[in-house]
N, C-alpha and C positions, 0 to 999 in steps of 0.2 A: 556784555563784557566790554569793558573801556578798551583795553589791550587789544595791538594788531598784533605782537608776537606770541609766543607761549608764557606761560607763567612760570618761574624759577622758585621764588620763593615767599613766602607766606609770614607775617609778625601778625599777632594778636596784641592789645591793649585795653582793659578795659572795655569800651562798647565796641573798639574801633579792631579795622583788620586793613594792612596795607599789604600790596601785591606786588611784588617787583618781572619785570616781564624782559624778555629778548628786547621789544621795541625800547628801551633803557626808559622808560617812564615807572612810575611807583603812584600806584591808588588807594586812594585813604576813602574803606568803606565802614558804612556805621551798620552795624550789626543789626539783626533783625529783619531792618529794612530793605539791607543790602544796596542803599543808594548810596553812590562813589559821591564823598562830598568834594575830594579833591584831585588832580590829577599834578605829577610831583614831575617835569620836565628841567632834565638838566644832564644828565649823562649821556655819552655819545654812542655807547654800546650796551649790550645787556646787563640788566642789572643780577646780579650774582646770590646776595645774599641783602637780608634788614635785620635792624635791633633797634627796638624803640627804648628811649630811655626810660627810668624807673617810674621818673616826672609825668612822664605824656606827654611832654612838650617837645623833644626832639628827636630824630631817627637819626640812624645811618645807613647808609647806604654803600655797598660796592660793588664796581662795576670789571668787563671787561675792557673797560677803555683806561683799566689801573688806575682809578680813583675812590678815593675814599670822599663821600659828601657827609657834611653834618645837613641834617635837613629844621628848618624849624615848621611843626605841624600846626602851628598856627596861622602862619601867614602863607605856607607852601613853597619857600622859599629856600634855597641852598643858603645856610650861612656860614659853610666854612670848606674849602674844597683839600683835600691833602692828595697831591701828586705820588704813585706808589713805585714801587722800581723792578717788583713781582706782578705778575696778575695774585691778584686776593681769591683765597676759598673762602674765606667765612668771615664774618665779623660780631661781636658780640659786649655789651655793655657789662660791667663788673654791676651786681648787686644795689650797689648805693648810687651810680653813675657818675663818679670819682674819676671811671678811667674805661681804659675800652682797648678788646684787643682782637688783632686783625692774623687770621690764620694762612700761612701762607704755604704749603707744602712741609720741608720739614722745619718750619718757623714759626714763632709766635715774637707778634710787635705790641707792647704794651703805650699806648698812647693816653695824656690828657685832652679831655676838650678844647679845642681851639690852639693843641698844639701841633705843628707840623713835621715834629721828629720824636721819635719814640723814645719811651725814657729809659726801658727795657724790653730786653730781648733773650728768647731761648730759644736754641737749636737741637730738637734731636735728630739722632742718629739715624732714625725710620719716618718714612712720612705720620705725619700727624693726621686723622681722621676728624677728631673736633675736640671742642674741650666745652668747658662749663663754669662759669665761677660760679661757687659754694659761698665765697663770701668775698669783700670788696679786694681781698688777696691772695686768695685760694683756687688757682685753676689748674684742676687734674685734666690728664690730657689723655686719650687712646690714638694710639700707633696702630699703623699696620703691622704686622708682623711676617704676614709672606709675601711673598711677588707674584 
């Protein structure tokens, strides 16, 4: 295993499977093989959640160090950093990779590529568990419901 910390969370693509870990690295392994062709350094706390785009050519990534990175998995490289103002729970690419939205408690931030402020936003009333896009505008969401 590449990782010194634990493992958080897991993106499948195609051949590829990326890891995001406490130590705030992300490994990009090629299936089968299981040989980490890349290792993704750039976050300063643990990496939280991953969403590969529809493409394969880029991720995201969010950490607790409240960042959101765009990753390109090509070259291994961060190419777009977004400063957050919550710690993020989730992050997740829309169907077509249009758009991309980052879950925060009881919030949802609807972001484009390489923009750095969200175009919309929805708050409910109970925290938000996770959500899903069905299609490039359609994201049903589950609440918690008790405490």
């Amino acid at each position: 295993m590449q990782h010194s910390g634990t493992v958080n969370c897991l993106a499948f693509h195609g051949s590829h499977l990326l890891s995001g870990s406490d130590d705030g690295t992300i490994c990009v392994y090629q299936c089968g093989s299981w040989e980490c062709q890349k290792i993704l350094k750039s976050h300063t706390a643990g990496v939280i959640q991953l969403s590969v785009h529809p493409s394969g050519v880029l991720a995201l990534s969010v950490s607790r160090d409240k960042t959101l990175k765009t990753w390109s998995l090509i070259t291994g490289k961060p190419v777009h950093t977004v400063n957050l103002q919550t710690l993020p729970d989730s992050v997740i690419w829309n169907t077509d990779g249009s758009s991309y939205a980052i879950l925060s408690g009881r919030e949802i931030l609807i972001f484009q590529p390489h923009s750095g402020k969200p175009v919309r936003s929805y708050t409910s009333v109970k925290r938000i568990v996770t959500c899903k896009f069905l299609s490039p505008t359609l994201l049903p969401t589950a609440v918690r419901t008790r405490m």
